[in-house]
mmCIF file of the N, C-alpha and C atoms, coordinates in Angstrom:
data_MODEL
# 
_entry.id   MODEL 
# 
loop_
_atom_site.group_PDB 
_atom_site.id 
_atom_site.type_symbol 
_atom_site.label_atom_id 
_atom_site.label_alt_id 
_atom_site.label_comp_id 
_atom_site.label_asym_id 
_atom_site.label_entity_id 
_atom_site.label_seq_id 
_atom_site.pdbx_PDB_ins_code 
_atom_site.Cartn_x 
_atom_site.Cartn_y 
_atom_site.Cartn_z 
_atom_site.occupancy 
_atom_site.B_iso_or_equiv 
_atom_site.pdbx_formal_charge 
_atom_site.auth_seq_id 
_atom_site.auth_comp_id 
_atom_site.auth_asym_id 
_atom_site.auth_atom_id 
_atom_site.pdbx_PDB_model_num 
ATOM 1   N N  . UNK A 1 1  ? 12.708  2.070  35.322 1.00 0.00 ? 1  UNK A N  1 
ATOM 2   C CA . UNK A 1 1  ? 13.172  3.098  36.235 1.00 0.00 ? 1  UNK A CA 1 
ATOM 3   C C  . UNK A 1 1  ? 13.341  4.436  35.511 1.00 0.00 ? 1  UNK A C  1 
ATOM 4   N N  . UNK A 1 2  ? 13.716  4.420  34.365 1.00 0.00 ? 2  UNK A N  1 
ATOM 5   C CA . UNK A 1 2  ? 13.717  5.417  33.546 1.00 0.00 ? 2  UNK A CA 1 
ATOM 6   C C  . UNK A 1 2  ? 12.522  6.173  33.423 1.00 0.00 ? 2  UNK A C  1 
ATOM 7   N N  . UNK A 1 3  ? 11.425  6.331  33.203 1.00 0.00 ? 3  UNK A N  1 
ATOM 8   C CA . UNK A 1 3  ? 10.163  6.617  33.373 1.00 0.00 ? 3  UNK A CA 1 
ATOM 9   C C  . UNK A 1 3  ? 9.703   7.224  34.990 1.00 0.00 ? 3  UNK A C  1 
ATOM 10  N N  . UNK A 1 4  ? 10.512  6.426  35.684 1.00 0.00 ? 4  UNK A N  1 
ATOM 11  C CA . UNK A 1 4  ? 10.502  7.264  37.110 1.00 0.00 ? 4  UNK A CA 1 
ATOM 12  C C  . UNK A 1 4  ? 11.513  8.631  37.664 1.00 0.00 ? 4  UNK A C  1 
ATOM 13  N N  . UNK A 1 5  ? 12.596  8.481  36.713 1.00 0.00 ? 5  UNK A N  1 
ATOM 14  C CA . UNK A 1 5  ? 13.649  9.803  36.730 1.00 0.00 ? 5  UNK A CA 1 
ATOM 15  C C  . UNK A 1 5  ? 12.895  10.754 35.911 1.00 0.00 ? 5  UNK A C  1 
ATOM 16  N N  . UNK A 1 6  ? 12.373  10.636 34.335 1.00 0.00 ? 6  UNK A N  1 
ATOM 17  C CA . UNK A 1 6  ? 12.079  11.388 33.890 1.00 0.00 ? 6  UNK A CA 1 
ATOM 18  C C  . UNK A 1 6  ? 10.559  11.848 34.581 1.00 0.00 ? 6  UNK A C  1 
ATOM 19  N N  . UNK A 1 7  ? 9.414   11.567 35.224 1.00 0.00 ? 7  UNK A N  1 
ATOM 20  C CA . UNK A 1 7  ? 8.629   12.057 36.169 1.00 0.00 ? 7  UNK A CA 1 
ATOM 21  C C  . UNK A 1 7  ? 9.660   13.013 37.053 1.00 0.00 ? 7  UNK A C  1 
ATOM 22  N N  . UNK A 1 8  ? 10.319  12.853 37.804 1.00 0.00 ? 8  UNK A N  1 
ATOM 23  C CA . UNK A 1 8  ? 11.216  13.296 38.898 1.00 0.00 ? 8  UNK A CA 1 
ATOM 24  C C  . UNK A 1 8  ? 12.103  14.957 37.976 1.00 0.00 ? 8  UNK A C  1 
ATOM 25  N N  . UNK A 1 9  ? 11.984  14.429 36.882 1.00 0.00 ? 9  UNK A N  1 
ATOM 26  C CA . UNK A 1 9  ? 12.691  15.484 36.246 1.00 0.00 ? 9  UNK A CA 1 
ATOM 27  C C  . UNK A 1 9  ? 12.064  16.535 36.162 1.00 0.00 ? 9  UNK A C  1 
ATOM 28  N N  . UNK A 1 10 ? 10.582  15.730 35.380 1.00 0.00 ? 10 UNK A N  1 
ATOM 29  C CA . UNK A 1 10 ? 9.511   17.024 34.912 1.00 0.00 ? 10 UNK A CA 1 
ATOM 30  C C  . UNK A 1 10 ? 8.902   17.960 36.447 1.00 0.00 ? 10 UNK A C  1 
ATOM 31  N N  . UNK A 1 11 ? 8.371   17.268 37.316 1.00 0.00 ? 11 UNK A N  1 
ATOM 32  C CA . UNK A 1 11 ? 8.166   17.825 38.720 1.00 0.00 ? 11 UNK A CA 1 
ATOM 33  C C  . UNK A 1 11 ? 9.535   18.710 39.000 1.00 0.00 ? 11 UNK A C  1 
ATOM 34  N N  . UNK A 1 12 ? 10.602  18.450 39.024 1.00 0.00 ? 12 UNK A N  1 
ATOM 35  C CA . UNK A 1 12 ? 12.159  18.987 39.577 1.00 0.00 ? 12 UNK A CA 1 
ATOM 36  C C  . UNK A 1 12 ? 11.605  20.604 38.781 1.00 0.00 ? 12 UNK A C  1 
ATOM 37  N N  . UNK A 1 13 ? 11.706  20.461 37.261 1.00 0.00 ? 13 UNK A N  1 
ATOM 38  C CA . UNK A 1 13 ? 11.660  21.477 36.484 1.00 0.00 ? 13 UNK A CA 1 
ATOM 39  C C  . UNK A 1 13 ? 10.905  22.648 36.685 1.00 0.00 ? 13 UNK A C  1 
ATOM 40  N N  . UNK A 1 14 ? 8.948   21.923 36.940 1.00 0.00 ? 14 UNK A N  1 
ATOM 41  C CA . UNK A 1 14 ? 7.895   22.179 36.911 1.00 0.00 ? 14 UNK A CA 1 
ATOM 42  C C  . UNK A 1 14 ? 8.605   23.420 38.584 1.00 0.00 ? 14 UNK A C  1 
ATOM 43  N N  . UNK A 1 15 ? 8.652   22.909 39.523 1.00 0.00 ? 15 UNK A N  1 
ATOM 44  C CA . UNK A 1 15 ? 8.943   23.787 40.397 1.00 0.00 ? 15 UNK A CA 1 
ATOM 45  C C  . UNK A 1 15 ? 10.134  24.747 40.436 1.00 0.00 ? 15 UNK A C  1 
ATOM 46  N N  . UNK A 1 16 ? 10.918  24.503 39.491 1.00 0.00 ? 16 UNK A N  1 
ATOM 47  C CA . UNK A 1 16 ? 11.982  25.381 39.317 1.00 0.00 ? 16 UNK A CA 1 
ATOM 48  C C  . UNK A 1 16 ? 11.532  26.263 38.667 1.00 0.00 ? 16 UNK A C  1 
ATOM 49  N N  . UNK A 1 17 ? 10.601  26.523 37.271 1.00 0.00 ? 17 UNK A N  1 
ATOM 50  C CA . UNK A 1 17 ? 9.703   27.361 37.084 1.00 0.00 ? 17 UNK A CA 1 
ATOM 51  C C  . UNK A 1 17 ? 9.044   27.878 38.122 1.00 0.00 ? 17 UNK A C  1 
ATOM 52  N N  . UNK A 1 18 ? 8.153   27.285 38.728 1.00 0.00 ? 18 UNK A N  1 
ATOM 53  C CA . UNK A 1 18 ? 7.419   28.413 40.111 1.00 0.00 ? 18 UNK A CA 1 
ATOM 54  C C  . UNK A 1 18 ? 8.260   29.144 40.936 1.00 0.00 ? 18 UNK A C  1 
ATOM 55  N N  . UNK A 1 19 ? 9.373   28.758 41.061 1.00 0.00 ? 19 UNK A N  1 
ATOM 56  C CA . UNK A 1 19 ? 10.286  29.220 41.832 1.00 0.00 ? 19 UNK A CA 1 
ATOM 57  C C  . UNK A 1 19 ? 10.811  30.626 41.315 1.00 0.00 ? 19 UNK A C  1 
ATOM 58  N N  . UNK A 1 20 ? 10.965  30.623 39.693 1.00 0.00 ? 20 UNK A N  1 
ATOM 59  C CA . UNK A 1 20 ? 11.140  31.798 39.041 1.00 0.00 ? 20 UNK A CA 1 
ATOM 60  C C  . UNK A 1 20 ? 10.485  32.861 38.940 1.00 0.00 ? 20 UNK A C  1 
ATOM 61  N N  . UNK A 1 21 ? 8.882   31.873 38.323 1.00 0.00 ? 21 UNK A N  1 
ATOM 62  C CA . UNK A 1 21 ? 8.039   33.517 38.839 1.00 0.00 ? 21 UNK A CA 1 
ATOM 63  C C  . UNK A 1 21 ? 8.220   33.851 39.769 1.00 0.00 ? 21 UNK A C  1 
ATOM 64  N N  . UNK A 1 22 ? 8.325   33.216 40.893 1.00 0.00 ? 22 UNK A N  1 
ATOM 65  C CA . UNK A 1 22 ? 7.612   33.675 42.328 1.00 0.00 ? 22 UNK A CA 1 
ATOM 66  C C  . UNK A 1 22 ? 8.757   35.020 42.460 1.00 0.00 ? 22 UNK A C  1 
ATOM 67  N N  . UNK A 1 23 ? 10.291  34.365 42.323 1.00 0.00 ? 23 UNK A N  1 
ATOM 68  C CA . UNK A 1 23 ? 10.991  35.467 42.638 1.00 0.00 ? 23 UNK A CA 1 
ATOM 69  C C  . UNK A 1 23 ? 11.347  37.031 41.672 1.00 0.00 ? 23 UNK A C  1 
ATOM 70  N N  . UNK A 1 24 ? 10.703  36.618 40.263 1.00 0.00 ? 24 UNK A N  1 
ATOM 71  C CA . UNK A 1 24 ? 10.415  37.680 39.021 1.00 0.00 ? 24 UNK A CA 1 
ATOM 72  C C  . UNK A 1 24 ? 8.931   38.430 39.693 1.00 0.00 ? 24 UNK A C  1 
ATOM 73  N N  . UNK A 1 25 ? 7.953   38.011 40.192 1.00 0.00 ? 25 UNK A N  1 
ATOM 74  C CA . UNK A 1 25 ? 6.466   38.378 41.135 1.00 0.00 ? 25 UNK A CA 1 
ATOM 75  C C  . UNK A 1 25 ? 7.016   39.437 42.049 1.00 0.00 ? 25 UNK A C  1 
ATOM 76  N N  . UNK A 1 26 ? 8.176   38.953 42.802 1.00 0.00 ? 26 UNK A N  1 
ATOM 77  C CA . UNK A 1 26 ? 8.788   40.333 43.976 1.00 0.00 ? 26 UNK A CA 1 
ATOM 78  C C  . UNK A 1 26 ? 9.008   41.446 43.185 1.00 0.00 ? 26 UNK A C  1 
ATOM 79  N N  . UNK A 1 27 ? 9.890   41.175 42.010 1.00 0.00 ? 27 UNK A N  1 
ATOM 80  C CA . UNK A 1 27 ? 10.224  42.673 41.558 1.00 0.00 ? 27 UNK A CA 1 
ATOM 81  C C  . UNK A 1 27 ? 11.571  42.882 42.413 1.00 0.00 ? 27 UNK A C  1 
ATOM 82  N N  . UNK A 1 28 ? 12.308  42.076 43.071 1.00 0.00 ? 28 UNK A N  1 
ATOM 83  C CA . UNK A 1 28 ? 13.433  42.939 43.688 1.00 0.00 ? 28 UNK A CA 1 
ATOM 84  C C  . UNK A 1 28 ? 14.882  42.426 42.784 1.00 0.00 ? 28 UNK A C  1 
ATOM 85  N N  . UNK A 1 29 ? 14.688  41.773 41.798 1.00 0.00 ? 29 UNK A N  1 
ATOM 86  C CA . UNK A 1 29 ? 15.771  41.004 41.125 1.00 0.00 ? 29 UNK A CA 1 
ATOM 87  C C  . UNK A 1 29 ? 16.217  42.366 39.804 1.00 0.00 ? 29 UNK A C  1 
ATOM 88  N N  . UNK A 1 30 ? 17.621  42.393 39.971 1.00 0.00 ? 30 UNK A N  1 
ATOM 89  C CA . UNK A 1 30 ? 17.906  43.585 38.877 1.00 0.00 ? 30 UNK A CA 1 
ATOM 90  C C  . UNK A 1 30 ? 17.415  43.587 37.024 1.00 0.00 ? 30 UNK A C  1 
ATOM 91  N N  . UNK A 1 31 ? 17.620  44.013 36.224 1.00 0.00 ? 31 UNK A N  1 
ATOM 92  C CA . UNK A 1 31 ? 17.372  43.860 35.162 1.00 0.00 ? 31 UNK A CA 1 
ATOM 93  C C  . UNK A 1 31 ? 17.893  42.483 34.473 1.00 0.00 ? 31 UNK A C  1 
ATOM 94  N N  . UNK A 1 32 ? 18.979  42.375 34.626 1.00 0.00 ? 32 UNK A N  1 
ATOM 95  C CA . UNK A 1 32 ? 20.312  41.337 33.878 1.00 0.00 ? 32 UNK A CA 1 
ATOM 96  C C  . UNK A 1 32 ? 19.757  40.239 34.858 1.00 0.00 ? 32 UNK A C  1 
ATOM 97  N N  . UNK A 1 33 ? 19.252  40.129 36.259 1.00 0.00 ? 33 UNK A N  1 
ATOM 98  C CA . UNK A 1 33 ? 18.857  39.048 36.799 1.00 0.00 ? 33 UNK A CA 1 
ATOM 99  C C  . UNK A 1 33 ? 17.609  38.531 36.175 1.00 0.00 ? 33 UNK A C  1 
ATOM 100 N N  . UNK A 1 34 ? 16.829  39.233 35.750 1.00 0.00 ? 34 UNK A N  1 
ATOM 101 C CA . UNK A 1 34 ? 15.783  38.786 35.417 1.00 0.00 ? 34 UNK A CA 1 
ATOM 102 C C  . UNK A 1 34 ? 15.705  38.423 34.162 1.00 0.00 ? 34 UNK A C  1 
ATOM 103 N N  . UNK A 1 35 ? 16.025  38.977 33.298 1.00 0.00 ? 35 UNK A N  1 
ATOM 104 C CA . UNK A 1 35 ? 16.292  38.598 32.076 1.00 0.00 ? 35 UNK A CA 1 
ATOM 105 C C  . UNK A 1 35 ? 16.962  37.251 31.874 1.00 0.00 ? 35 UNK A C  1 
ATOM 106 N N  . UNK A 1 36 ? 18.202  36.462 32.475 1.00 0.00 ? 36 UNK A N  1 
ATOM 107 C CA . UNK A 1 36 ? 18.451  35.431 32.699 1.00 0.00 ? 36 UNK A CA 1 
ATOM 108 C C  . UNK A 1 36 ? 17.148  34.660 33.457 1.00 0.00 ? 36 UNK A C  1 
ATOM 109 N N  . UNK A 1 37 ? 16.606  35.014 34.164 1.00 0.00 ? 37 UNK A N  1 
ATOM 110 C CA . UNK A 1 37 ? 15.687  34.067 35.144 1.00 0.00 ? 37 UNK A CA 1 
ATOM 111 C C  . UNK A 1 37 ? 14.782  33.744 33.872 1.00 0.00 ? 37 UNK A C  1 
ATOM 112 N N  . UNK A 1 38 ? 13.934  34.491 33.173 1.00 0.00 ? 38 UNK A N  1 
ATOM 113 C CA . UNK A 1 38 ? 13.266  34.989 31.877 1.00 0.00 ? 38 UNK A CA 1 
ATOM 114 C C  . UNK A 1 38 ? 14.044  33.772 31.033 1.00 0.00 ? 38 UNK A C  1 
ATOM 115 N N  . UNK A 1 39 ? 15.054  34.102 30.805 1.00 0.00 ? 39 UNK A N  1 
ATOM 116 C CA . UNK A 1 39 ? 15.828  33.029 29.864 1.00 0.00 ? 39 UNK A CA 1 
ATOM 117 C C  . UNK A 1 39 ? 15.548  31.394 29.976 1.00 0.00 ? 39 UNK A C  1 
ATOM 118 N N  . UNK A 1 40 ? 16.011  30.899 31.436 1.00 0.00 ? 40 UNK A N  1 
ATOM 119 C CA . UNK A 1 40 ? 15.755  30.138 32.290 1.00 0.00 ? 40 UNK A CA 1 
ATOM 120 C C  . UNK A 1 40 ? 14.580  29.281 32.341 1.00 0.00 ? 40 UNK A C  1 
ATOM 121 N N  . UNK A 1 41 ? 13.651  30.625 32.493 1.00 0.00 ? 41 UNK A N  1 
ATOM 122 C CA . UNK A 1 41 ? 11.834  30.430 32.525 1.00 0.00 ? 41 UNK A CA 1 
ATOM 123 C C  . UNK A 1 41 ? 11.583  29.356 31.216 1.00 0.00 ? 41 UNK A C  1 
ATOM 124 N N  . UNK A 1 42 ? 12.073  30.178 30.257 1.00 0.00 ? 42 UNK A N  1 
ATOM 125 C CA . UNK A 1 42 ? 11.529  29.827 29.069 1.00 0.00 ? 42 UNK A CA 1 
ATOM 126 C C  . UNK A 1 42 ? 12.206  28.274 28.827 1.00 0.00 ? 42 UNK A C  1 
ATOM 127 N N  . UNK A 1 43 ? 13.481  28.534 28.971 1.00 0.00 ? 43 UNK A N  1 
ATOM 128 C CA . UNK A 1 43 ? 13.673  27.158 28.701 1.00 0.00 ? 43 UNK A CA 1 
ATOM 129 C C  . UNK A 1 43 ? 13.149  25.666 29.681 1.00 0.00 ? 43 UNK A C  1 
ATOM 130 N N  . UNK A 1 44 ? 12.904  26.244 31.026 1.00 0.00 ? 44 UNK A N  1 
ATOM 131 C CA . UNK A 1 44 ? 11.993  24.921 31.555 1.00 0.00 ? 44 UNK A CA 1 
ATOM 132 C C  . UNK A 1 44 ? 10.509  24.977 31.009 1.00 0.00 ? 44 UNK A C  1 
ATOM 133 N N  . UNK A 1 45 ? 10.045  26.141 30.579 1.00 0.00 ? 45 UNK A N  1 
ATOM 134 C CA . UNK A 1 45 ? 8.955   25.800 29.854 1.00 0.00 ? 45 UNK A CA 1 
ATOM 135 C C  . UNK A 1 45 ? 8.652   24.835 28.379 1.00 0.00 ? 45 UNK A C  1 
ATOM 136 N N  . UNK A 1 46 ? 9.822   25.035 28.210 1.00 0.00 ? 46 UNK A N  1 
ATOM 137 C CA . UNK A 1 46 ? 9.845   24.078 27.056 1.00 0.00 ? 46 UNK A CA 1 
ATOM 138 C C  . UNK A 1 46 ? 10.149  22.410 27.184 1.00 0.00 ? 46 UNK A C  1 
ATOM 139 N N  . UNK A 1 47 ? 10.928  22.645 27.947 1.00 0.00 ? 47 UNK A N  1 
ATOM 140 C CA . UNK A 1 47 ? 11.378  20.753 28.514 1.00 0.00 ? 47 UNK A CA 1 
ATOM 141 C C  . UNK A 1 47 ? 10.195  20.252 29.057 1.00 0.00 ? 47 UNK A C  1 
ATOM 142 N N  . UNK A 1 48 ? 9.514   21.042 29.899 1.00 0.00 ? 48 UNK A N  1 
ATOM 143 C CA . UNK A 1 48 ? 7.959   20.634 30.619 1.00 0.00 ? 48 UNK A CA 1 
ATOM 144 C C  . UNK A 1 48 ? 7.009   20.159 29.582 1.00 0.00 ? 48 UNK A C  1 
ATOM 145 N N  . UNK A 1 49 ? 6.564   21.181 28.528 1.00 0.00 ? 49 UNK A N  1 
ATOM 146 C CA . UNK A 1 49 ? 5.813   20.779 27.211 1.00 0.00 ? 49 UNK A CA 1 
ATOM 147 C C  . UNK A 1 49 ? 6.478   19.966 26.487 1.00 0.00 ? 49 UNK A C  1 
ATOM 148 N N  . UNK A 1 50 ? 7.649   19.642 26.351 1.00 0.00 ? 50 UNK A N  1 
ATOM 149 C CA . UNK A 1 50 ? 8.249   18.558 25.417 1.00 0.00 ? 50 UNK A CA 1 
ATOM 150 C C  . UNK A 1 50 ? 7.637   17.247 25.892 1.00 0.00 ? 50 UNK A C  1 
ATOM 151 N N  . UNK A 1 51 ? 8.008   17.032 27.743 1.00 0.00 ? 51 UNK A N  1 
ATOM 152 C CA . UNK A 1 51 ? 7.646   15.916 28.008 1.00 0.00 ? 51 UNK A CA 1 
ATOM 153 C C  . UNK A 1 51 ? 5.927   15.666 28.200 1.00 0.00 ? 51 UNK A C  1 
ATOM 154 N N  . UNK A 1 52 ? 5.069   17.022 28.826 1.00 0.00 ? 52 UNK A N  1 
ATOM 155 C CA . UNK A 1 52 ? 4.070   16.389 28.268 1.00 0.00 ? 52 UNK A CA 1 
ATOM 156 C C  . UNK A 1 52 ? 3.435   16.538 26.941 1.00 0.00 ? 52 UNK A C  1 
ATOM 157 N N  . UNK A 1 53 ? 4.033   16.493 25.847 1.00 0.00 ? 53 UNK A N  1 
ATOM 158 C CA . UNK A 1 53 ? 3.783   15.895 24.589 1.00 0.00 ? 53 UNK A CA 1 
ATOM 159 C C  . UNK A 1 53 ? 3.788   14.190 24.480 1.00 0.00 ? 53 UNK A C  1 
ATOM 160 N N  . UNK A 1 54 ? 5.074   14.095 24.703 1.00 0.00 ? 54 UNK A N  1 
ATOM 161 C CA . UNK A 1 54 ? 5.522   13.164 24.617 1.00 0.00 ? 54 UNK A CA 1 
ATOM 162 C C  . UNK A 1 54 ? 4.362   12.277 25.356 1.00 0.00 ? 54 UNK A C  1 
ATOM 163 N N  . UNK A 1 55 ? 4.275   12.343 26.774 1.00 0.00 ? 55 UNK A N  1 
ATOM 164 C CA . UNK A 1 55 ? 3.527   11.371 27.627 1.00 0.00 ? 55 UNK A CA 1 
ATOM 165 C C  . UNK A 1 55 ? 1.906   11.511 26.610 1.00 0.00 ? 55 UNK A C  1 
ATOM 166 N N  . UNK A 1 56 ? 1.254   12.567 26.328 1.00 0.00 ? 56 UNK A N  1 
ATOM 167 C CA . UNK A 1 56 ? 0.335   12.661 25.423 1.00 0.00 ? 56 UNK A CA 1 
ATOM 168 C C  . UNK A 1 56 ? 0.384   12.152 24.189 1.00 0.00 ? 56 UNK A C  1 
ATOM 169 N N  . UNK A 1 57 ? 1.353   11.844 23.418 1.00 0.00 ? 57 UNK A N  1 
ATOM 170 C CA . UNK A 1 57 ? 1.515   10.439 22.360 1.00 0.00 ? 57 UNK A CA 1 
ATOM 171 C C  . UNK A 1 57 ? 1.351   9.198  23.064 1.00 0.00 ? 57 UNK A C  1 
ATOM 172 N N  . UNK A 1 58 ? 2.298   8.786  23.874 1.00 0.00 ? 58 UNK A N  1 
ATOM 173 C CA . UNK A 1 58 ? 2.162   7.751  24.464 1.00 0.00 ? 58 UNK A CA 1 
ATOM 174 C C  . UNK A 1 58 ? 0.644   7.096  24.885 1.00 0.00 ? 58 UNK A C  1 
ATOM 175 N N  . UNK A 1 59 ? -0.053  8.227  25.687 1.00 0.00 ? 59 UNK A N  1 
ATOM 176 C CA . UNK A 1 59 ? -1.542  8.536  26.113 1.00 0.00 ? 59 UNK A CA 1 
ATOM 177 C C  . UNK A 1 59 ? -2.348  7.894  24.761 1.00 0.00 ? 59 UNK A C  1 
ATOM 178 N N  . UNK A 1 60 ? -1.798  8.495  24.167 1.00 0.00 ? 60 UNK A N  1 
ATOM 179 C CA . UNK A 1 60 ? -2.928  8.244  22.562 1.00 0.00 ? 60 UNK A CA 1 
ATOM 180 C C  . UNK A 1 60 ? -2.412  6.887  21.736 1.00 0.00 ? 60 UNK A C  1 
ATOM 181 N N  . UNK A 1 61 ? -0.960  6.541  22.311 1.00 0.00 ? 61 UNK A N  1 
ATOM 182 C CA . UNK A 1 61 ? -1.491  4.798  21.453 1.00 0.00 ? 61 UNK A CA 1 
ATOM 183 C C  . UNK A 1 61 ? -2.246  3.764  22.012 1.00 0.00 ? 61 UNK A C  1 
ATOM 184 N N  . UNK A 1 62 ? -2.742  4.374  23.339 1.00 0.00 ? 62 UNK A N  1 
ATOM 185 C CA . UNK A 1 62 ? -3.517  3.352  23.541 1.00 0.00 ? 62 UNK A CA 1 
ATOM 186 C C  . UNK A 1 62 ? -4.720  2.916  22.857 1.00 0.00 ? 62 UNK A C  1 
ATOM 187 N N  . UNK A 1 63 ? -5.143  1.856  22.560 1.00 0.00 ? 63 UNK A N  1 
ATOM 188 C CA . UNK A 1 63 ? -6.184  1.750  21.233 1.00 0.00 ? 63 UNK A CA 1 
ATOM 189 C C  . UNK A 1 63 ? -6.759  0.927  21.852 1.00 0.00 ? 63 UNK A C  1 
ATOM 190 N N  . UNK A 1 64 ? -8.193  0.812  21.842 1.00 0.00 ? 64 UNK A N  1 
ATOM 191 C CA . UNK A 1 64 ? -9.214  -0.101 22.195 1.00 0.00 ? 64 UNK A CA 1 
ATOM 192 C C  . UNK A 1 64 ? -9.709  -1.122 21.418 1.00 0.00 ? 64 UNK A C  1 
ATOM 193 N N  . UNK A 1 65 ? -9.258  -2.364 21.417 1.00 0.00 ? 65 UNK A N  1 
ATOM 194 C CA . UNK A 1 65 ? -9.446  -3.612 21.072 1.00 0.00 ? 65 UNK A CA 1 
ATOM 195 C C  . UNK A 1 65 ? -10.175 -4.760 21.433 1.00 0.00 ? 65 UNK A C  1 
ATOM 196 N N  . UNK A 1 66 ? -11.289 -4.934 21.124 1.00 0.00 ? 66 UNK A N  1 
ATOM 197 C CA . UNK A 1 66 ? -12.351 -6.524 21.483 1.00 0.00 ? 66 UNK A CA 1 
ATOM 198 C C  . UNK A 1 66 ? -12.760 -5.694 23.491 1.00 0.00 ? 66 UNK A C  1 
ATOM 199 N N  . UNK A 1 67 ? -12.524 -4.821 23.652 1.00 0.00 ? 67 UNK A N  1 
ATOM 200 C CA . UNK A 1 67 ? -12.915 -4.523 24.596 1.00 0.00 ? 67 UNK A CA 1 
ATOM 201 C C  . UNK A 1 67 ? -11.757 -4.084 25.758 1.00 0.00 ? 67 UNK A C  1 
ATOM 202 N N  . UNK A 1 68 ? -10.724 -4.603 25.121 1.00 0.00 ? 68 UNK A N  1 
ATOM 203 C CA . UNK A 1 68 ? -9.242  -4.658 25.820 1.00 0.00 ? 68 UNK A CA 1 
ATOM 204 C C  . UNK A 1 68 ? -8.491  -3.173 25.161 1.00 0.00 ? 68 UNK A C  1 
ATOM 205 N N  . UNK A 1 69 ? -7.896  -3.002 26.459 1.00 0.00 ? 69 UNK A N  1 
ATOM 206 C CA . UNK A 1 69 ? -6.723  -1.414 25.934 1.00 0.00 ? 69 UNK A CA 1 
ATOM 207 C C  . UNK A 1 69 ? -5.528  -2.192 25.924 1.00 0.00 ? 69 UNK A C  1 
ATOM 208 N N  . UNK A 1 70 ? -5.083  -1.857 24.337 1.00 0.00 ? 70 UNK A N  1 
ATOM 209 C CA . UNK A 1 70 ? -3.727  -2.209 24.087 1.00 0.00 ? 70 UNK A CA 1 
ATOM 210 C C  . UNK A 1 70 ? -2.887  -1.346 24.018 1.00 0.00 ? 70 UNK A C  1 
ATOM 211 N N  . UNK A 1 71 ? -1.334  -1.453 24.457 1.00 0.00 ? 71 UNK A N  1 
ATOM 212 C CA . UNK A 1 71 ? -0.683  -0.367 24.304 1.00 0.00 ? 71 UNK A CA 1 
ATOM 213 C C  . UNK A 1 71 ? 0.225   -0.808 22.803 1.00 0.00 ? 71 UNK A C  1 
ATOM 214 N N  . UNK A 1 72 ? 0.324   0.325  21.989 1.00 0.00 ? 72 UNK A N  1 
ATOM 215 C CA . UNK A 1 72 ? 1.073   0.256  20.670 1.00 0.00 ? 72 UNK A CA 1 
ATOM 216 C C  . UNK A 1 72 ? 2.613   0.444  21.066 1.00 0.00 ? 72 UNK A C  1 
ATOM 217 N N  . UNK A 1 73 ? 3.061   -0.158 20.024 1.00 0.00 ? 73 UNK A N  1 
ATOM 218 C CA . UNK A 1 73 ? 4.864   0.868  19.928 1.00 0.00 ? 73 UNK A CA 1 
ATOM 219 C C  . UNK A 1 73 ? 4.989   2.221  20.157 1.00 0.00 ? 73 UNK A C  1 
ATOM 220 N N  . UNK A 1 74 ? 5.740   2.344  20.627 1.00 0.00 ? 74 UNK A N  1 
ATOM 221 C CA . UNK A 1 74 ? 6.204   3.905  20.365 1.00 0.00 ? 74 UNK A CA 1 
ATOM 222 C C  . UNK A 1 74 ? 7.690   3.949  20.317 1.00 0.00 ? 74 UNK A C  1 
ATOM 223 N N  . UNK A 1 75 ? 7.886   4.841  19.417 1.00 0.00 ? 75 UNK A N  1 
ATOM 224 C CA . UNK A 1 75 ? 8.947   4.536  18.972 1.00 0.00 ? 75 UNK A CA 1 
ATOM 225 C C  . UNK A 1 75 ? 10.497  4.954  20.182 1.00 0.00 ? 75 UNK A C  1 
ATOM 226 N N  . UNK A 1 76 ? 9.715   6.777  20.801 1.00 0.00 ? 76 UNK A N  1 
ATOM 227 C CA . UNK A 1 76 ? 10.505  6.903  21.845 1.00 0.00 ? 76 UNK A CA 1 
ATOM 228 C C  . UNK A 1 76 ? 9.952   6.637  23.169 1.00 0.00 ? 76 UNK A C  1 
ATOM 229 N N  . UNK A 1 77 ? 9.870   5.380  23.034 1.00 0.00 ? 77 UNK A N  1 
ATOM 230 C CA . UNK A 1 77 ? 8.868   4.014  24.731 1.00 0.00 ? 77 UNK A CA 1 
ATOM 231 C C  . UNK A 1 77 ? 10.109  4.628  25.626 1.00 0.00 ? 77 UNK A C  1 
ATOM 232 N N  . UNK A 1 78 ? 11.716  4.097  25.602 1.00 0.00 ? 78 UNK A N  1 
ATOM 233 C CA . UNK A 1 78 ? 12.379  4.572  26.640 1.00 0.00 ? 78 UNK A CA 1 
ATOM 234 C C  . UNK A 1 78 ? 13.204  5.933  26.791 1.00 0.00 ? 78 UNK A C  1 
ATOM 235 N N  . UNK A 1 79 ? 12.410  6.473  26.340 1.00 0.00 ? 79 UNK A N  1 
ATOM 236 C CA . UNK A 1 79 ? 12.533  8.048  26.660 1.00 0.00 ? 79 UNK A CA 1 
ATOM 237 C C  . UNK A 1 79 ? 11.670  8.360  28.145 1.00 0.00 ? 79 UNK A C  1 
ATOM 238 N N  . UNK A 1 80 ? 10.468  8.302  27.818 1.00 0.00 ? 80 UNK A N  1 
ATOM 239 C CA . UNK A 1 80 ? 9.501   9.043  28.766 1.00 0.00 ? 80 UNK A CA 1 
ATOM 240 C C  . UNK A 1 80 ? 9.508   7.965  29.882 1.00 0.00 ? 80 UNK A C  1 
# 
């Protein structure tokens, strides 16, 4: 289930970003508003790329074996 919150998270985020440009795009938000939104921005941009890193490790232990895809350890499995 964990793997299904953190999806839910990254989407939650992913649109809370669009939501920022869209309202930084008007131009009607004051200086100090935007600059926080800016602040904001940046930091869901980073939680977004954290997790798809993460899912992109995960992506890559899969290893092809006798014809079979195996999945490897990972070390942070119940994270993502």
């Amino acid at each position: 289930m964990a793997a299904k919150k953190k999806a839910v998270d990254f989407e939650s985020s992913l649109q809370q970003l669009e939501a920022l440009v869209t309202d930084m795009e008007k131009g009607d938000l004051s200086l100090e508003e935007s600059l926080k939104a800016f602040e904001a921005g940046i930091k869901l941009t980073r939680e977004c790329q954290s997790r798809l890193s993460e899912a992109e490790q995960k992506v890559q232990l899969l290893l092809e074996e006798q014809g079979q895809l195996v999945a490897q350890p990972f070390s942070d499995a119940d994270e993502l």
